[in-house]
N, C-alpha and C positions, 0 to 999 in steps of 0.2 A: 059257490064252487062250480056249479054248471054253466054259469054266463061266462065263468075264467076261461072256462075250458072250451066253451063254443067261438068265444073271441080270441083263443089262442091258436085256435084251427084255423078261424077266418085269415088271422094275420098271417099265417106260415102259407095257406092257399096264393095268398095275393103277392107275399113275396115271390112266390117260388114263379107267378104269372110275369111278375115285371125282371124277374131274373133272366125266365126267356126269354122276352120283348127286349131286353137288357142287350143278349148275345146275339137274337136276330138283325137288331139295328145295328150293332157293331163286329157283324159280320159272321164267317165261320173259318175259322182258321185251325189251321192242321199244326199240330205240337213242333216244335222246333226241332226235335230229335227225328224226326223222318220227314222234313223238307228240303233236305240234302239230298234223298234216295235217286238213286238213278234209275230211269227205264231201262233191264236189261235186255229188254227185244227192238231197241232201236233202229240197231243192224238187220233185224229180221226181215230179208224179205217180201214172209209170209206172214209178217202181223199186222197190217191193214187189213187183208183182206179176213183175217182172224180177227180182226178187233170188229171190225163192221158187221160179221153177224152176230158178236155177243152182244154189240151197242143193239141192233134191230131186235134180238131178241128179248133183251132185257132191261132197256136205255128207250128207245123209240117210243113205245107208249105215253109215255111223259113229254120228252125231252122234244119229239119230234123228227121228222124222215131227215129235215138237214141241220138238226141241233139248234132252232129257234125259242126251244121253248113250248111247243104250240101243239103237243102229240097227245092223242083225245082223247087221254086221262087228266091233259094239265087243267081242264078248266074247271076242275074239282077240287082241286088244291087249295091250299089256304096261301101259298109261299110263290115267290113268282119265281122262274125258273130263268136261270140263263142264259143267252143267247150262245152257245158255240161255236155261229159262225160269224160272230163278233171276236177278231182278232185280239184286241183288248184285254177282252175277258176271258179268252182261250188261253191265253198268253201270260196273264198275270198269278197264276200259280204255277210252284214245281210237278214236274212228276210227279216226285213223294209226296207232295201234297194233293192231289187229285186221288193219290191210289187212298192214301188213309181216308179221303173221305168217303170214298165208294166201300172200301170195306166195310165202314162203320156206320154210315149214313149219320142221319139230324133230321130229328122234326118228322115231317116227311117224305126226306131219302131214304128209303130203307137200307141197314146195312147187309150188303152182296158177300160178305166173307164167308159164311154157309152157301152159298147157291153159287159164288163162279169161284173156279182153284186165282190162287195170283197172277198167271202166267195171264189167264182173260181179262182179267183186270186191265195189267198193263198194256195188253195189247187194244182194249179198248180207248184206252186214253191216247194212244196214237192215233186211232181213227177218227178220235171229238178233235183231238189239236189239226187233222187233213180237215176239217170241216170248217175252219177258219178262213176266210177270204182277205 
């Protein structure tokens, strides 16, 4: 009964490892029901400049000073980070979809939904999409 049990935890362990290798290889994608969401500080004149110090403050460590990736916590990471000033990849998700990730984070994004109100949120994702070339 105790080999059931120890090869029953092994098998749920390894599952549960190739479920994440599973969702990492096949990306991270934000629910369909809030990939529609709109920015609503688009208009804001003042939310670049509001998004760029919540990005420095709370995004820069990682992410880096122009959103390559490369910011002196990334190289402790297990997970490779983004480029943001790869238009592409800046480009190829919604609004709603960037804002749900940041609230909720994965892996090793941690989610920001305790530490920044929504309004920073969004207004930081206008300043990663300014960082696009």
């Amino acid at each position: 009964m105790k080999n059931v049990m120890i090869a029953a935890i092994f098998a749920l362990f390894a599952f549960t490892l190739l479920d994440n290798a599973e969702a990492i290889h096949n990306g991270w994608f934000a629910p369909d029901e809030v990939v529609g969401q709109k920015n609503p500080f688009l208009s804001d004149k003042g939310a670049l400049a509001e998004g760029k110090k919540v990005y420095k403050k709370n995004c820069m460590k990682c992410h880096g000073p122009s959103g390559k990736g490369d910011g002196a916590s990334a190289g402790s990471l297990q997970i490779e980070l983004p480029d943001f000033s790869d238009k592409g990849i800046t480009m190829e998700e919604t609004d709603g979809a960037w804002f749900w990730k940041v609230r909720v984070g994965q892996f090793e994004m941690p989610p920001f939904q305790l530490a920044l109100k929504d309004d920073q949120i969004w207004k930081a994702i206008i300043y990663v999409r300014s960082l696009a070339k």
